[in-house]
C-alpha positions as CSV (number, residue, x, y, z in Angstrom):
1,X,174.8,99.0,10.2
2,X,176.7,99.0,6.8
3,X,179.7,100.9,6.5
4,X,179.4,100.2,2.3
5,X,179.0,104.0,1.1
6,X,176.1,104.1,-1.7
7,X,177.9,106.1,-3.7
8,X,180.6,103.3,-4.2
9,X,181.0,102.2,-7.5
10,X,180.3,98.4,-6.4
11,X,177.9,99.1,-3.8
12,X,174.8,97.0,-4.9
13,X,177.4,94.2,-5.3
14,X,179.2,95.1,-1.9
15,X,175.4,94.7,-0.6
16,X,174.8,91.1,-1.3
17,X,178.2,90.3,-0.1
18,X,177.1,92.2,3.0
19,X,174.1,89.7,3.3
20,X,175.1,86.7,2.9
21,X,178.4,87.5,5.9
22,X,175.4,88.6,7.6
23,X,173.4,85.4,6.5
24,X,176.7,83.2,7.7
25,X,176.9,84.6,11.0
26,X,173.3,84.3,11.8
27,X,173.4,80.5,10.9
28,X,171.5,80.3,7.6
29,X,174.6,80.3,5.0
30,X,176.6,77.5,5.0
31,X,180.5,78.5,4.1
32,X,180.1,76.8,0.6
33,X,177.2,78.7,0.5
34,X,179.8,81.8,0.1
35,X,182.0,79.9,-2.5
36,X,179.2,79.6,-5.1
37,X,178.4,83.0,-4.4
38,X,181.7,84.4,-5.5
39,X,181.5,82.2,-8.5
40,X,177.9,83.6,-9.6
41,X,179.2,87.1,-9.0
42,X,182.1,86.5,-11.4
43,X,179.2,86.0,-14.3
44,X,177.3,88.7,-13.3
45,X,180.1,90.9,-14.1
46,X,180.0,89.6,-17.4
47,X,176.7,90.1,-17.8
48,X,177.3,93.8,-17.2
49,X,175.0,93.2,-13.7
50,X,172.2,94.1,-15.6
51,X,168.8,92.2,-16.4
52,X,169.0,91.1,-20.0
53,X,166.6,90.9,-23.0
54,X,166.6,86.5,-22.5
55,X,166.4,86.9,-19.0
56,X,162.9,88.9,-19.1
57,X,161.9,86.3,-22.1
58,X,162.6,83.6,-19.2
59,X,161.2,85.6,-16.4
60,X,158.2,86.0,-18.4
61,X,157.7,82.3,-19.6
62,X,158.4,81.5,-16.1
63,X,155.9,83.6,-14.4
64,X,153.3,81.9,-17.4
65,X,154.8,78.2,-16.3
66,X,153.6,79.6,-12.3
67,X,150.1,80.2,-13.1
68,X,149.4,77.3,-15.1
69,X,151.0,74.9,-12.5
70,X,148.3,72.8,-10.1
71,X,150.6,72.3,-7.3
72,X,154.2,75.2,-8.0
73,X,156.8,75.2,-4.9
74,X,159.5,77.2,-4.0
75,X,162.5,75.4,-2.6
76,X,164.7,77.7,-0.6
77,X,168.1,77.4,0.6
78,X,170.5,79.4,2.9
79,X,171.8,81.8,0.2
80,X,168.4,82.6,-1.5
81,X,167.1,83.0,2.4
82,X,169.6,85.5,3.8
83,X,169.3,87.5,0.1
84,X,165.4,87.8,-0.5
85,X,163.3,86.1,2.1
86,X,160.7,88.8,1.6
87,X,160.3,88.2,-1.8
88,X,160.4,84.5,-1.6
89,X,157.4,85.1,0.5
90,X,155.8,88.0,-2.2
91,X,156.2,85.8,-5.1
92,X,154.6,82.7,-2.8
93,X,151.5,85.0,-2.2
94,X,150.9,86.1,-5.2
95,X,151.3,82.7,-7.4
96,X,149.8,81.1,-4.5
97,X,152.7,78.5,-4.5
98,X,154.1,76.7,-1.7
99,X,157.7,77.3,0.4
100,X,159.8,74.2,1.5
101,X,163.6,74.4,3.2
102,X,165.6,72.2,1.2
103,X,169.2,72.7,2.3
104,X,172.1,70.7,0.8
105,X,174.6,71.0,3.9
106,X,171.6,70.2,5.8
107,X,171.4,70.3,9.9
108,X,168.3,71.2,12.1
109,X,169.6,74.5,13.6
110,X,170.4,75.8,9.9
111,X,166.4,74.7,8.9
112,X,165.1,76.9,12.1
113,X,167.6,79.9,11.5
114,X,165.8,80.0,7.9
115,X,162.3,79.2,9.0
116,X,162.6,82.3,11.5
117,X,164.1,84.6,9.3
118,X,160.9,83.2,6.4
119,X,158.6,83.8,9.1
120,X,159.4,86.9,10.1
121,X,159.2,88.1,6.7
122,X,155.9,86.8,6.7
123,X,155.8,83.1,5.5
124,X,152.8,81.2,7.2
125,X,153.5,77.7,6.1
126,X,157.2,76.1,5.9
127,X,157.7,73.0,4.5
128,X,160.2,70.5,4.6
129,X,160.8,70.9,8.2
130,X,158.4,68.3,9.7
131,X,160.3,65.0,9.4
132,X,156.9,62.9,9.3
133,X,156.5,64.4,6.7
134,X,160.0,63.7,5.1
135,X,160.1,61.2,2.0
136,X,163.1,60.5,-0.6
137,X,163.3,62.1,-4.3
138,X,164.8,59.4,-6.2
139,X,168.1,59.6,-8.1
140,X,170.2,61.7,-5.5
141,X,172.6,61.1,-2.6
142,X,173.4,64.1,-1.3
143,X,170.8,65.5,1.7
144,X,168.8,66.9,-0.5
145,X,167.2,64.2,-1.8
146,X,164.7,64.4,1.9
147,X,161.8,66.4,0.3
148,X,158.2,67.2,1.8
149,X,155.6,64.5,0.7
150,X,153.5,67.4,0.7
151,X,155.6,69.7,-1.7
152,X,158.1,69.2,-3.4
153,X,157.6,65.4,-4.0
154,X,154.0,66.3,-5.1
155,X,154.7,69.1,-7.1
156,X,154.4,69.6,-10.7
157,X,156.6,73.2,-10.7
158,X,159.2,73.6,-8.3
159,X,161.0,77.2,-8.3
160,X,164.8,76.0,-7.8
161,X,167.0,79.5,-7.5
162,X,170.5,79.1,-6.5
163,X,170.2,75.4,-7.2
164,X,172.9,72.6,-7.9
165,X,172.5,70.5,-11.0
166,X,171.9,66.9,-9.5
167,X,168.5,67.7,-7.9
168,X,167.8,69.6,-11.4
169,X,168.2,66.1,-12.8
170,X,166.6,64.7,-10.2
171,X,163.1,66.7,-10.6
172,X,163.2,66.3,-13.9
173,X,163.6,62.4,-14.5
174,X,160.7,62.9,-11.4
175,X,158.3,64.6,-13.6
176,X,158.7,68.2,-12.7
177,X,158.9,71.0,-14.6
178,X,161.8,73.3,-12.8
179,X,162.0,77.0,-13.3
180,X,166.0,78.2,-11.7
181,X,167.8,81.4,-11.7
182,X,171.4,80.7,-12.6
183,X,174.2,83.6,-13.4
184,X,176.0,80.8,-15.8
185,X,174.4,79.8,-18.6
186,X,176.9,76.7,-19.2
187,X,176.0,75.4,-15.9
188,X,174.2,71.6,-15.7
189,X,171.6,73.2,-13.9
190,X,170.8,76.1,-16.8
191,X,171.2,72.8,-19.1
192,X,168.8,70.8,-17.5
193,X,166.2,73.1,-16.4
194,X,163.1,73.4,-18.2
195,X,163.2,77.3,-17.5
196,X,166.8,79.2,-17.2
197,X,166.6,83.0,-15.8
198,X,170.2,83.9,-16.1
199,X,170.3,87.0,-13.9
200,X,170.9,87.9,-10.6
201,X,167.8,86.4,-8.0
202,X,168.0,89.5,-6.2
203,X,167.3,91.5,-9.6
204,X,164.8,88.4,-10.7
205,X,163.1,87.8,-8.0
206,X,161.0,91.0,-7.6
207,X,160.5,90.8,-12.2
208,X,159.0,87.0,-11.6
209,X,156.8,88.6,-8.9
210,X,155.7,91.4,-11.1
211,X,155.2,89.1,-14.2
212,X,153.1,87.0,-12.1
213,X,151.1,89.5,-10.9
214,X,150.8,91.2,-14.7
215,X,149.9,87.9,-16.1
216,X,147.4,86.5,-13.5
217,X,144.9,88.5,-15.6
218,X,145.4,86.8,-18.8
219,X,143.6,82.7,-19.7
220,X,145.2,80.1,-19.9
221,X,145.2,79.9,-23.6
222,X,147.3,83.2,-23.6
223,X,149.6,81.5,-20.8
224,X,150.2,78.6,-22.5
225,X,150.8,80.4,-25.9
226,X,153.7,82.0,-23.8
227,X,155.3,78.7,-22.9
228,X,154.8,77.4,-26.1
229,X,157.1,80.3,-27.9
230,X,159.7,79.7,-25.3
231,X,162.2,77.4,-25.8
232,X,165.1,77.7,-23.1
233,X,168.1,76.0,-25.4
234,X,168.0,79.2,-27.8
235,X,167.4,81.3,-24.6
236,X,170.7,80.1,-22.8
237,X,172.4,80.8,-26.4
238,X,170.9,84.1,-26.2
239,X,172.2,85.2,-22.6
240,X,176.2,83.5,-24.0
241,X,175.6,86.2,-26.8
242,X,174.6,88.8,-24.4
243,X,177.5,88.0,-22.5
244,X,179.7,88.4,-25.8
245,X,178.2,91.2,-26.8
246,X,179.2,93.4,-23.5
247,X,182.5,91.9,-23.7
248,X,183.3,93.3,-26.9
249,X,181.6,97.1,-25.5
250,X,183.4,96.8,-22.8
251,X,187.0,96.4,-24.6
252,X,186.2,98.9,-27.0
253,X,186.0,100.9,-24.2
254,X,189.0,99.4,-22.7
């Protein structure tokens, strides 16, 4: 039970901390895991913890990218498991996209902790735990090159939150088009991605779903017109000047 009181000034923030200790001490957050946390939190004071005007733009060009995909996947990891394993599982319904553990400090107990706590949120398939089915993404050393020969490495739009910049190389040189959530806009992985949302995942997550769900109505024509008007360079500029922009509020408050 949480002792955070919700009228706490921080208490959303408080919250995810709160999950991911939770997340640690169940098996599924790796301590590093913790570390990037802390550095994504620092942005997302900057950003005034709020979803901003580019990060809807992104979410919505994102949720476009989604539906037009043949083959999307969702990669999750211990941080983006122990924060919002239902809506990993929501959004994989609804865009009818595919869920694969693919951990960086990778072991077989921390693979089961998150497959339990995926499948009791109610994931039915889980890739990227099978090891016959375990191939090599070219370009990377680290574990996270061992992907799913039936997802990831056949995918034409992975869904990357929380992800480290490499394997965002990585996907790309492979072909893929990669859609990430990042809090820092300077970040190799916002760089490299073909689609930054630079906002919180546990404020983004449940927008992508409802994008997704809004635009599953529309053709492809009006999906692709979407994509085309985005272009994710000017977006990340956008989010620096958003950032700007509530620093100079707040110190006129100040």
């Amino acid at each position: 039970m949480s002792l955070i009181p919700k009228s706490h000034p921080r208490a959303k923030s408080l919250f995810i901390r709160e999950k991911l200790v939770v997340g640690f001490e169940n098996g599924l957050v790796a301590k590093e895991g913790l570390l990037a946390h802390g550095r994504g939190e620092a942005f997302d004071y900057l950003l005034g913890e709020k979803t901003r005007k580019a990060a809807k733009k992104a979410i919505k060009a994102a949720a476009a990218q989604i539906l037009l995909a043949n083959s999307p996947i969702i990669s999750v990891n211990g941080n983006i498991a122990a924060l919002c394993p239902k809506e990993i599982v929501k959004l994989a319904n609804i865009s009818k996209a595919k869920i694969e553990v693919n951990l960086f400090y990778s072991s077989e107990k921390r693979k089961q902790c998150i497959v339990k706590v995926l499948k009791k949120s109610g994931a039915k398939e889980i890739l990227g735990i099978n090891r016959n089915s375990s191939i090599k993404l070219p370009g990377l050393d680290s574990a996270r090159r061992i992907v799913d020969k039936n997802g990831i490495f056949t995918a034409d739009v992975v869904i990357v939150p929380l992800e480290d910049g490499d394997r965002t190389m990585a996907l790309r040189k492979a072909g893929k088009k990669v859609i990430t959530f990042d809090l820092n806009p300077l970040s190799r992985t916002s760089q490299t991605a073909n689609i930054t949302i630079v906002d919180n995942v546990t404020r983004a997550m449940d927008l992508l779903t409802l994008s997704c769900k809004k635009l599953s109505k529309r053709n492809k024509k009006i999906l692709k017109e979407i994509m085309d008007e985005f272009n994710n360079k000017k977006n990340l500029s956008d989010s620096i000047i958003e950032i700007r922009d509530h620093l100079t509020r707040r110190s006129h408050i100040a």
